[in-house]
Structure formats: C-alpha cells, structure tokens
C-alpha positions as CSV (number, residue, x, y, z in Angstrom):
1,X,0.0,0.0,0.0
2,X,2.6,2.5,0.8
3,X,4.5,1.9,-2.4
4,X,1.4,2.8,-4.7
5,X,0.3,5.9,-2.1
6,X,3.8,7.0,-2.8
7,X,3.6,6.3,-6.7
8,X,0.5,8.3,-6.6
9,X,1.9,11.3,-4.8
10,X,5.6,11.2,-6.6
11,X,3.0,11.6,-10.1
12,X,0.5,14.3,-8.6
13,X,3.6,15.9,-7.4
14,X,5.8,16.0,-10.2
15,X,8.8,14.7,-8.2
16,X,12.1,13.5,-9.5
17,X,13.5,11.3,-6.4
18,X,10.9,9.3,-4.2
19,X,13.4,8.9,-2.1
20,X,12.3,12.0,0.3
21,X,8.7,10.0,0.9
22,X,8.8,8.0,4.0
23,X,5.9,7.2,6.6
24,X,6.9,10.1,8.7
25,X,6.7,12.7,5.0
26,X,4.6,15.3,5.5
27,X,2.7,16.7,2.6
28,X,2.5,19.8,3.3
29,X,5.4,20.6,5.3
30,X,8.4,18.1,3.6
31,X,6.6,18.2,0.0
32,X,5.2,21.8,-0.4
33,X,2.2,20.3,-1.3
34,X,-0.9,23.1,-1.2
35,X,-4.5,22.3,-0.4
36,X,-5.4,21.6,-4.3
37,X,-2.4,19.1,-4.2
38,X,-3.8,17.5,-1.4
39,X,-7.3,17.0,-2.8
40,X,-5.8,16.3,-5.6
41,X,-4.2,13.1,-3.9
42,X,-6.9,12.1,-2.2
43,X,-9.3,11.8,-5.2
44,X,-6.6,9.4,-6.5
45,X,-6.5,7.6,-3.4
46,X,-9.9,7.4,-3.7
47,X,-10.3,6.0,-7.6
48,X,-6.9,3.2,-7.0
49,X,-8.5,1.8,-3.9
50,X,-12.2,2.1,-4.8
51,X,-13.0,3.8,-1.6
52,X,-14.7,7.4,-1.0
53,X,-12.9,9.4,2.0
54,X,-15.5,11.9,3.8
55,X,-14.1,15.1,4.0
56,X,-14.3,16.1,7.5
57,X,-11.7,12.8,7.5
58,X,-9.3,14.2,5.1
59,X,-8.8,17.1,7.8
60,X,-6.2,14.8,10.1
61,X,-4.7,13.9,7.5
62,X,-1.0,15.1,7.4
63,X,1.9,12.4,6.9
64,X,1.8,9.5,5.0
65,X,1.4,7.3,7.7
66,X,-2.3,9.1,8.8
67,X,-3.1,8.0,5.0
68,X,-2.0,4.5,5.3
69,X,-3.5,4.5,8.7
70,X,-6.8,5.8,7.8
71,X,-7.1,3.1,4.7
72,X,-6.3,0.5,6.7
73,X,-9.3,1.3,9.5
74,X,-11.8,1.2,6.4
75,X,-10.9,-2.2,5.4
C-alpha cells in the first residue's frame, strides 16, 4: 500500500527522487504540497482503492502514515 500511495503522490507531485517520501513525510510541510495538491491526492487515493474518504476525515490527514493509517481502518 505504501509503495502505490507513494507512486500516486511522486506523479501528482511531479517529483524527480521518491526517495524524500517515507511514513513520517509530511505533505505539506516536507513536499510543499498546497491544499489543491492534497485534494488532488486524495481523489486518486480514492479512484486506485475504490474507496470514497468523507471530508471532514481528510482534515487529520497530514503524513503518509495518517493516509496509510486511515485506509487500513476502512478495510
């Protein structure tokens, strides 16, 4: 899961090394990632796991773990 969460954010992204994007990676704060990049992200997450994330969720949503974290608890 994390490797295709990463894929997903490396393309919305545009970055060169996905390297920098571990658990701990912030979006906004280590990627510079603004709220339309965020949303942006999400609706992927959304369409490559077949899932719909409400947004009052999305809110505590910060690192890459809370994403993993929070698709995990819908399974």
């Amino acid at each position: 899961m994390f490797e295709k969460i990463k894929e997903i954010i490396v393309e919305q992204l545009n970055l060169d090394d996905d390297s920098v994007i571990t658990m701990d990676t912030d979006l906004m704060e280590d990627l510079d990632a603004d709220s339309l990049d965020a949303v942006e992200i999400i609706m992927n997450i959304e369409e490559e796991f077949d899932i719909k994330i409400p947004d009052e969720d999305i809110e505590g949503v910060r690192t890459i773990a809370d994403i993993i974290n929070f698709l995990e608890e819908l399974k």
